[in-house]
Every structure is written in C-alpha cells, then in structure tokens.
N, C-alpha and C positions, 0 to 999 in steps of 0.2 A: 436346679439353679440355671443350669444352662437353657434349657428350656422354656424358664420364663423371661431370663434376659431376649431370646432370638424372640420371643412371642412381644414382648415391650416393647423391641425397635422396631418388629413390622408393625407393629399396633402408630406406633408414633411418625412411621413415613408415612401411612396411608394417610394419619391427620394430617400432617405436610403438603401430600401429594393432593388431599382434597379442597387445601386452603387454595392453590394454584389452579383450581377446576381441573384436577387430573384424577384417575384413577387408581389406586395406590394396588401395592403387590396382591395384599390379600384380597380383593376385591376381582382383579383378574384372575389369581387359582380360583375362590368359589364359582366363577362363571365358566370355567372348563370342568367344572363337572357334570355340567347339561348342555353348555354350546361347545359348537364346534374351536377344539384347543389349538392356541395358537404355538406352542410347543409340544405338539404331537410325538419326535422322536427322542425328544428330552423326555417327555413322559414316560415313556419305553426302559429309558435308560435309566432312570429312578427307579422303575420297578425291578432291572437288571440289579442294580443296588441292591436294592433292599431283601431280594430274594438270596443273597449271598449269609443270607441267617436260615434259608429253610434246606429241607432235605430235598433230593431229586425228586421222585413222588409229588410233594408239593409245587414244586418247583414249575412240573410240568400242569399241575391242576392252576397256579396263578396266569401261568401264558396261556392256555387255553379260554381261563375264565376271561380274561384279558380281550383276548381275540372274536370271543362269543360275545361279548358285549359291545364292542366297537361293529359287530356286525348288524348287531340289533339297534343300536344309533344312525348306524347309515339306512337300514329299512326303512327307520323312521320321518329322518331327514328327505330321505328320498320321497317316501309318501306323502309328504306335508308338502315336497316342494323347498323344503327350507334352502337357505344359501350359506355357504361355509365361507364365504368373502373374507381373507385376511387368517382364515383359519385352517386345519389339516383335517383332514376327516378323518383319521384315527388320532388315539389317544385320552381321550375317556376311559375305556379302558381299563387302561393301565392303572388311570388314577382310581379309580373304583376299587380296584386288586390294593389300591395301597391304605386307599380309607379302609377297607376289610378290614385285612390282616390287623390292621389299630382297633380298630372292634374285638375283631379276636383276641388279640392281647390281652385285653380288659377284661373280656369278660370268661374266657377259656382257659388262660394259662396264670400259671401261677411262679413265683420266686425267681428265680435267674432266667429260665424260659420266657418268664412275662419280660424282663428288663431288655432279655437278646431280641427280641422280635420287636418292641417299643424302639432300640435302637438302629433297627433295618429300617423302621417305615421311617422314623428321621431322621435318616440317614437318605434315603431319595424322597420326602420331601423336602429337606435344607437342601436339594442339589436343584428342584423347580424353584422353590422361595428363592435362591439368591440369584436364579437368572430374571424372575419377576421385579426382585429389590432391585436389581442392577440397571434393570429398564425405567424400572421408578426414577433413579438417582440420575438418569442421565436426562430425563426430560426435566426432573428440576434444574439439571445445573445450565438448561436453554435455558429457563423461566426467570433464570435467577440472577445471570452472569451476562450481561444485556452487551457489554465489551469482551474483546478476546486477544489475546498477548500474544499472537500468531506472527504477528512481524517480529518477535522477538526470537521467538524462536527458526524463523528462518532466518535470520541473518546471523545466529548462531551458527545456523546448519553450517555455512561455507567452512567453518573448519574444520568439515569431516568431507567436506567437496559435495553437500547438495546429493546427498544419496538417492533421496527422492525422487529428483528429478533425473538420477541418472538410470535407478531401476524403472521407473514409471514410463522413460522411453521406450526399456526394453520389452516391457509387458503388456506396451501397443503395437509393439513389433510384433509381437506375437499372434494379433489378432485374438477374436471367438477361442480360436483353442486353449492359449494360454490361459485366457482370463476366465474361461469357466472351469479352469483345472482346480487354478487358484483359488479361487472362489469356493469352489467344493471344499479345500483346503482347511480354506479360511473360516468355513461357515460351519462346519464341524468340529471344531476345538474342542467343546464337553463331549461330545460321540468320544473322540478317542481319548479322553482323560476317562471315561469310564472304562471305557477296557483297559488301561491302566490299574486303574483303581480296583475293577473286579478279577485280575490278576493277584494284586497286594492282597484281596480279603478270599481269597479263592480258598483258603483253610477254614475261618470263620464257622461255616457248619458243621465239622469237625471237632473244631479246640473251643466252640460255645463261646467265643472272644473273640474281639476285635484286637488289632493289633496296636499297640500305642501311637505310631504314627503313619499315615498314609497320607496319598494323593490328594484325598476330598478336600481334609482337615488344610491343607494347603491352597488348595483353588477357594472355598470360602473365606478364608482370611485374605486373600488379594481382593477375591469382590466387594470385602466388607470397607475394607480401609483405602484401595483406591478411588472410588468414587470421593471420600472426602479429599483427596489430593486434588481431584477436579474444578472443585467449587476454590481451591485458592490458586491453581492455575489453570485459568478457564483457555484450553485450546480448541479448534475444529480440525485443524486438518490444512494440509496445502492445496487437496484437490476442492475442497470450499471455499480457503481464502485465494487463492489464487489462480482457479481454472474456471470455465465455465463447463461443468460437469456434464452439460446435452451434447454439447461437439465432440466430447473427447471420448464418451462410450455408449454415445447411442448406435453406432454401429456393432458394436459387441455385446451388448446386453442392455436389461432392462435397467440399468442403474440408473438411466436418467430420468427416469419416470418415478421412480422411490426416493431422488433424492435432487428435485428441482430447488438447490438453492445456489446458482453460479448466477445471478443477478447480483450476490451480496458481496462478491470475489470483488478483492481492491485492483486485480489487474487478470488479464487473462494470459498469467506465463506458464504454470506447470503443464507438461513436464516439459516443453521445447527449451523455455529461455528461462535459468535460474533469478531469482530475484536480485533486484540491485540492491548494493549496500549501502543502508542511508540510517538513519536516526530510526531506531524502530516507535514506535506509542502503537497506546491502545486503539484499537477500531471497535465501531459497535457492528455487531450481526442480527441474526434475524433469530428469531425466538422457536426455531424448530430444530438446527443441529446441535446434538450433543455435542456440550466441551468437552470431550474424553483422551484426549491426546496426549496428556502427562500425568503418572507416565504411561508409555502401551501396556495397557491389560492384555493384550495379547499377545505379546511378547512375553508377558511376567506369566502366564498362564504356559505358553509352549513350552519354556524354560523350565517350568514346574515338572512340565509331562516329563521333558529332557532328564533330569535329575532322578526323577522317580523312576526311570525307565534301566537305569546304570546296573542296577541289582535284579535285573531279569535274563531271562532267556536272549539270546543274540538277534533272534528278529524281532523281539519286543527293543531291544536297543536300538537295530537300524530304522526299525520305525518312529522311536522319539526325536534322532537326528534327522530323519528325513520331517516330520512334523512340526521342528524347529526350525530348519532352514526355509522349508514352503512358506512357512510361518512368516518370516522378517521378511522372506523377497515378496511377498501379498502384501502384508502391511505398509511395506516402501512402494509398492509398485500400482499399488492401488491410489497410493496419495494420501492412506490415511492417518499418516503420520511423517514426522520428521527422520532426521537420522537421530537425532540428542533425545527425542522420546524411548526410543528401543535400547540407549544406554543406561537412561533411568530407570527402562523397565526391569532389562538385567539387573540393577543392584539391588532393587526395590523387591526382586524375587528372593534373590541371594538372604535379604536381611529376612524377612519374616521366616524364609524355609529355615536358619538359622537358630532364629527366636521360637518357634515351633520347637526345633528336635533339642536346645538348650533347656527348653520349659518340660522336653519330655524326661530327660535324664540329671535333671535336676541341676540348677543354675551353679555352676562355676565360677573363676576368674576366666578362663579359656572363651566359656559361652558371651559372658558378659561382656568379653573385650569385643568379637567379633562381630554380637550384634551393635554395639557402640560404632563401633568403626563404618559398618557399614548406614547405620543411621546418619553418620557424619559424613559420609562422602555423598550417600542421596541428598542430603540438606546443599551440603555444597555446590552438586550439581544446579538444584536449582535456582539457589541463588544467583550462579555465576551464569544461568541461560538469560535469568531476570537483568541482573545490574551489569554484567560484560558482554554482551553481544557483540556493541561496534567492534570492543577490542579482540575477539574472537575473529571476527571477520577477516579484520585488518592485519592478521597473523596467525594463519591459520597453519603454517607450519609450526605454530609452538602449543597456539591451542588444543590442535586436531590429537597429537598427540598424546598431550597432557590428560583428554577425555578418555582415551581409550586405555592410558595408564592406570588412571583412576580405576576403572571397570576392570580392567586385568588384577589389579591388587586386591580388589574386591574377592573375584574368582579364587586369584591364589589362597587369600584367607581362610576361603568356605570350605574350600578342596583340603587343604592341610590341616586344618582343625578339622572339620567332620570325619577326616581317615584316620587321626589319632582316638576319635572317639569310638570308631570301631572294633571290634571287638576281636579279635588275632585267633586264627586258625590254632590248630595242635600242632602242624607244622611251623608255623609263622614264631610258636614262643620258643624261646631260647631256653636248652635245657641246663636246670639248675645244678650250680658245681658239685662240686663231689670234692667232700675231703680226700686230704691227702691221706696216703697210707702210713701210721705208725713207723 
C-alpha cells in the first residue's frame, strides 16, 4: 500500500510538473540511469542505505560492482566525447547496484529475505525520489506563485532583531573561507542524515528488520508535507528580495552566476541596512526562484539529524550539534532565509518527529495532545507572520519574546513527553515493596 500510494504521487507530480513544461521526478531518475546523474553522491548514499539489509561479502561485491560500472560510463563518455554539463560523472553506478539487487529480490529470493531486500532498495530509492520530488515542488511553487509575502515576513523579522542581516554581515566578514565552509555545510545535509541513519539501521543485517523508527522515515515526511506549506506561503528569501545577489558574492563564490535574480530585489539593503518598517503587500517575482522559505526545510531537516543523533555515541552527538548550528548560521547568513522561517522550521520538525513516534507506539491522550499543540502553535505562527507584522515590528520587545516562548514550549513538550515514553533502565525502576513481616 505504501508503495503504490509513493508511486501515485510521483505518477501525479510528473503530470503536474509536465502541465508547467517541466520535467517531473520520475523522468529525471530514468535519465540517470544512462546520462551523466545529477545526484551523484546522493546516489552513493542510497546505495549506502540499502546495502544495510546485505551481508559484508555482498556488501563489498555491490561497491565494487558500483565502482566498475561508473568506470565503464566514464570510458564511454570519454570516448564519445560526451559532456557531463550540470551532471557528476559518477553515480550510475550506484543506481545500477540498486535496480539489481530489486531484480534480485524478484526473481532469487523468496519470503522475508524477498520483503528485507525489496525494503533496502526503497529504502535508497525513496531517499533519490524525494530529493527529485523536492526539486519538482519547488520549481512549481516558481511557476505557480507569481507574488511572494516576503515583506511580511521581513518586517516580522524586526522582532527577533533582523537575524539575517545580522549573521549575513558576519559571513561576508568572513570572506571565500567562511562561505565555502558553510556552504560545504549546507550543501551536504542528506550525506550526513545518512550516516545518521546508517548508524540507526547498522543491526538491520543481523536482526533481518528494520527498526520501527528512524531518521529516513523523518526526513521524508518533512520533504513530503513542506513543499505544500510553500505553495500557501510563497517565500524567496531576503538575499532575493532584497539584495542584489552579483555584488554581494561574486567575490566569494560562484553564487552569482547560479542564481542571477537581484534584478527582481524591491531594494538593495541585505545584509548592510535592515529593511524599513512600512505596511508589508504582496510583490510579484520572477518565475525561476523557489518559494521555499516557510518553513526552512533546512532547519527542520538539521534538527531531525540533531534529535536522532541524542541516542548515539558522543561524537555522533557532537556532530548533530555541530550540523545544527552550521546549519542556522548558513541559512541566516547566506540570506536564505528569515529569522521566523527557522522558528517555524523547529516546531514544524518537533510536530511531525512527534506524530511519527505517536503513530509508532500507538496514539495515546499524551501523543495526541502534543502533536495537537504543536499543530496549533505552527498554525499560529503563521498566521500571526501573515496578519501581525506591523505589530510585530512595532514591538518587538513583546513579540521577539512571545516567538521564542512559543518554540521553547514546543521543545519543552517534545522533550518531557517523548522521555516518559521511554522505556526506564533496571536501574531507573523503583524496586517493588515488600510486605511487611508477620
């Protein structure tokens, strides 16, 4: 069931994505299986996945096969002359190793061995499919959302103080090094959710199961249900609405060559001069950047790693928190995003990671209240980015606060319910009385 529902919706974005004269998800994976893929080390990492159902032995015949194959595409490519323009030159591959082993399944194994290995390979293809779907969703919500609510959301900002513009100073302080730190940072978010994730299922070949909840099952449901948040609040970003993106980082990197839209910028203040505070309305933009700014998927994704990171080993933890913080000061410092995006993103994590492990151990009053609560503060949130701004601005010592309380109560919820739902050491339980003596 699950399987045919994910096959439905990509069946149904592609129609979507073709009505637009775009290319839809699926259309993009069938053409990396012979041209040069545009998710080369996402490839890699799906097959990481999926290989967490086989045994060493195989393990090391799929990366070899993997590797021999990606060699004999570059031969090719190279002999032909071909050009990899926009593409990696590995990662074929990989996917090769994944359409296999689904061959395999079918027609080699049989009863729980067939079901374990049919759920490795989608298990890393649902981890390619929802960065392909995610690409889809965000060039319809250009195509679709022709206005963008971005002065609302910045004259919201002022009552967290313009975080934006205050990190986005510091991260042209920085020059080339900071920003390609970041950048690396940034641009790796599913790399290190998979070594997350291949930690969590690192038994899996073992105990022939998967575990009821993980990392993946979290990062696909953010990609699935934030994109529709996008299409009813269509945002770009501050470093689109309000800079001209060639001056401010063509000295440090190629961004302004990838992302020529500061033409469309209602003013050129980020990050030096924060914006004035005036009546926000719509503006229209230009039909190539994604609306994706509420809430940050990137924030709700880091935050993910962050949580899932809590019950590992201690450098798996200092790396969640280090991948979380990198995480917000890229996103603010980059421009592409507000500060009120990154507090919707947190709650927006909190609810679903919540509704996930309530749905895993079976819905409560406890589960039900929390994901309620947190439904209800994300709703809140944006309404009040929507219909309060001015008054946000205009008082920003009652609002700035009010925002961040909201999000702490959030937090408090998720932390003190999900640790009663844990499960108490032999030490931790209290040992039962003991009658008295006659």
């Amino acid at each position: 069931m699950a399987g045919v529902a994910t096959l439905g919706f990509l069946i149904t974005l592609e129609i979507v994505a073709r009505r637009y004269g775009l290319q839809g998800p699926m259309t993009h994976q069938v053409q990396e299986v012979i041209f040069a893929p545009k998710s080369g080390p996402l490839l890699y990492a799906s097959m990481a996945l999926m290989m967490v159902v086989l045994t060493w032995r195989q393990r090391f015949i799929a990366v070899g096969a993997a590797i021999g194959i990606d060699v004999v595409f570059l031969l090719v490519r190279w002999a032909v002359d071909a050009r990899t323009t926009g593409g990696h030159p590995f990662g074929n591959g990989a996917l090769w190793v994944i359409l296999g082993c689904a061959v395999i399944a079918v027609t080699r194994r049989t009863g729980r061995e067939r079901v374990l290995l049919l759920k490795g390979v989608g298990l890393g293809l649902l981890l390619v499919a929802g960065r392909k779907t995610g690409d889809t969703w965000l060039l319809i919500t250009s195509k679709t959302r022709p206005a963008v609510l971005d002065q609302y959301l910045a004259t919201a900002d002022h009552a967290l103080g313009n975080p934006s513009w205050l990190v986005g100073r510091v991260v042209t302080a920085t020059g080339s090094i900071g920003f390609n730190f970041l950048d690396f940072v940034y641009g790796q978010l599913a790399v290190a959710a998979v070594v997350v994730a291949l930690y969590q299922l690192r038994h899996v070949a073992v105990e022939r199961r998967f575990p009821r909840h993980h990392l993946v099952r979290t990062f696909l449901v953010i990609g699935l249900l934030g994109p529709a948040i996008y299409m009813i609040f269509p945002v770009v970003g501050p470093v689109f609405a309000y800079a001209n993106g060639t001056e401010h980082w063509a000295a440090v990197s190629l961004w302004a060559e990838t992302h020529p839209t500061g033409h469309w910028a209602v003013a050129d203040l980020w990050p030096e001069t924060p914006p004035p505070i005036n009546a926000p309305h719509r503006m229209p933009f230009d039909e190539i950047t994604p609306r994706n700014c509420m809430p940050s998927l990137h924030t709700a994704w880091a935050v993910a790693i962050f949580i899932h990171t809590r019950q590992g080993p201690r450098v798996l933890r200092f790396a969640g928190t280090f991948w979380l913080i990198a995480t917000l000061v890229a996103t603010l410092g980059f421009g592409y995003h507000y500060g009120v995006d990154l507090i919707a993103g947190v709650v927006f994590t909190l609810t679903v990671e919540a509704a996930l492990r309530a749905y895993d151990r079976g819905w409560d009053r406890s589960g039900i209240q929390l994901v309620a609560y947190g439904a209800t503060v994300f709703a809140a949130l944006l309404v009040s980015y929507r219909c309060l701004p001015l008054e946000m601005a205009e008082h920003p010592w009652v609002y700035g606060p009010l925002l961040i309380l909201a999000m702490t109560s959030v937090v408090y919820g998720y932390v003190r319910t999900t640790t009663l739902w844990e499960p108490r050491t032999a030490s931790e339980r209290q040992p039962e009385p003991q009658p008295e003596p006659v």
